[in-house]
C-alpha positions, 0 to 999 in steps of 0.5 A: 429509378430501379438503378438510382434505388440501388445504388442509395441502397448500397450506398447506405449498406457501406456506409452502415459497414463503415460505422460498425467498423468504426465503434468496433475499433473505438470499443477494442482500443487497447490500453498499456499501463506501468504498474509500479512498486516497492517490493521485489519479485519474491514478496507476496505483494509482487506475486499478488500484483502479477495476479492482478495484471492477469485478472485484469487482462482476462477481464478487459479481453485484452484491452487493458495490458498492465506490466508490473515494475517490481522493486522500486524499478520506478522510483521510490514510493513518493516518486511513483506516486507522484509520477502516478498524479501526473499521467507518466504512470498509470498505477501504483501500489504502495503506501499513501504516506508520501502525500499524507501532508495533503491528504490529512486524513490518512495520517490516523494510519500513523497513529501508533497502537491504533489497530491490535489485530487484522479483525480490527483493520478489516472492520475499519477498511472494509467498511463505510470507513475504508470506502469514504477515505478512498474518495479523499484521493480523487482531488488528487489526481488519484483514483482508488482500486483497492485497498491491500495489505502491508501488515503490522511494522515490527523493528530491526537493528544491529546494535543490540536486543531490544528488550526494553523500551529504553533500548530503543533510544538512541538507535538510529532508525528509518522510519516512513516519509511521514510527520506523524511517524517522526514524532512517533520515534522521537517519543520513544527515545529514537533518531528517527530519520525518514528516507526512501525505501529504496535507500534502507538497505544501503544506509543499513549496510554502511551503517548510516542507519542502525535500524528499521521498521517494517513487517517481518514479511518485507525484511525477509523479501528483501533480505534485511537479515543480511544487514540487521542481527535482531528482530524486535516484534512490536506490532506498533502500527499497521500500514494500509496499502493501496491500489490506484491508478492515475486520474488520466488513464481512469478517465480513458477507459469505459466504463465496462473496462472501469469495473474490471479493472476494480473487479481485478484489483479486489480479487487480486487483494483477497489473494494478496491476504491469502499469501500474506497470512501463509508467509507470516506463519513461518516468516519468523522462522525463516529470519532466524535460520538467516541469523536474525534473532528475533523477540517479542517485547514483553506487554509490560514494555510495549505498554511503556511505548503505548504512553509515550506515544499517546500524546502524539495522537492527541496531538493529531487528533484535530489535524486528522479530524477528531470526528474521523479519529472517533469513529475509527476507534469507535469501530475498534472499540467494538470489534474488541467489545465482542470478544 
């Protein structure tokens, strides 16, 4: 009897071995993930995300693993975020604009003129506004990490100086893969053609393109001076990134790891602003020691762009949804009414 109470009670010691054995291995699995983006290793936005990798390594203990692909080494912004919707890649960071057509609530980010300063923006993303906007993603096959920054879009060419807003029409111009942003071109005078990012330099270069419009931060980056002779400062709209992962790979991790991972993400997009603001404080400089000669609009001209281009947000307004329209610029309205 002795003998029989023994062997049960070792019998039970391996098989309570077994079973810790067994959670701790399902509690350590390991996970691998591409993290793929536009922008080359120099920019802020690549250093920022190389930031995040290792946040979120350190925070997981090792079992999330994210290798960031810089300078469009995955495709362009609509073939990651697809890639992203369908589980091949785990994360992206870029801009919504490919996939704006199916979620027509980040259209208003197209809206031009609607932000004037980064305190307005942050009024807007880092409150109830940013946070509902970021569910709208989930039916998508996306889930949302952070928001980031790309900052305000400024226009380049190789024709002339732009010191009016009639000298923007005719100019050949890239503008985002989005409905809004054509119409908005078209407003003011421009042949607005949407191409992939990854594409811009070579158009510009052989002269399918005379121009572009992006932040000051991001031609430098990816060294526009070389292609354009003039920089136009216009802060004509302001360009929301953001961070997310593919529904598959979210799905997969645990919760602990979940939260990490958007510990990480947010950590990493504070960073992110910090760079930014620090390169756009000489960024201007450095594009003008390249040769690019860069201007600001006067407000008498930017004023002229601001009416020519109302009507497109009228226009969609309702598509968008006035209610979510009001209430952005409603948030705005009040930031600016504390001056």
């Amino acid at each position: 009897m002795k003998s029989r109470m023994m062997k049960l009670a070792g019998a039970f010691a391996l098989a309570m071995f077994a079973t810790v054995a067994a959670g701790t291995i399902a509690t350590a699995q390991e996970f691998k993930a591409k993290l793929g983006h536009a922008m080359p290793q120099e920019h802020p936005q690549a250093v920022a995300l190389n930031k995040f990798a290792e946040l979120a390594g350190q925070y997981t203990n090792g079992r999330v693993k994210i290798n960031v692909y810089h300078g469009g080494m995955l495709g362009g912004d609509d073939k990651m975020l697809q890639s992203t919707q369908s589980g091949t890649q785990e994360m992206f960071y870029g801009s919504l604009a490919p996939i704006a057509g199916k979620i027509k609530e980040v259209q208003v980010f197209d809206f031009p003129f609607l932000f004037g300063n980064m305190k307005e923006v942050d009024a807007v993303f880092l409150g109830p506004i940013g946070n509902k906007l970021m569910t709208l993603i989930e039916p998508h096959n996306l889930h949302g990490v952070a928001w980031g920054e790309t900052g305000f879009r400024q226009l380049s060419n190789n024709k002339h100086q732009v010191k009016t807003a009639d000298d923007i029409k005719g100019l050949k111009v890239r503008v985002m893969q989005n409905q809004v942003a054509l119409d908005s071109w078209k407003a003011i005078g421009a042949n607005a053609l949407p191409m992939s990012y990854a594409e811009v330099f070579t158009a510009l270069e052989t002269g399918a393109l005379d121009g572009q419009e992006n932040p000051y931060i991001h031609m430098y980056a990816n060294k526009i001076y070389e292609v354009q002779k003039f920089g136009t400062t216009t802060n004509h709209v302001y360009t929301p990134c953001i961070l997310v992962t593919s529904k598959k790979f979210w799905e997969q991790l645990t919760p602990a790891d979940q939260e990490a991972i958007v510990k990480a993400g947010k950590e990493a997009m504070v960073y992110l602003r910090k760079l930014m603001d620090d390169g756009n404080a000489k960024v201007v400089a450095e594009l003008e020691s390249h040769g690019m000669k860069v201007e600001a609009l006067p407000e008498a001209e930017l004023a002229k762009l601001r009416a020519a281009t109302q009507p497109i947000i009228e226009k969609y307004k309702p598509v968008v949804g006035a209610e979510l329209v009001d209430e952005i610029q409603a948030t705005i309205a009040k930031v600016r009414a504390e001056k």
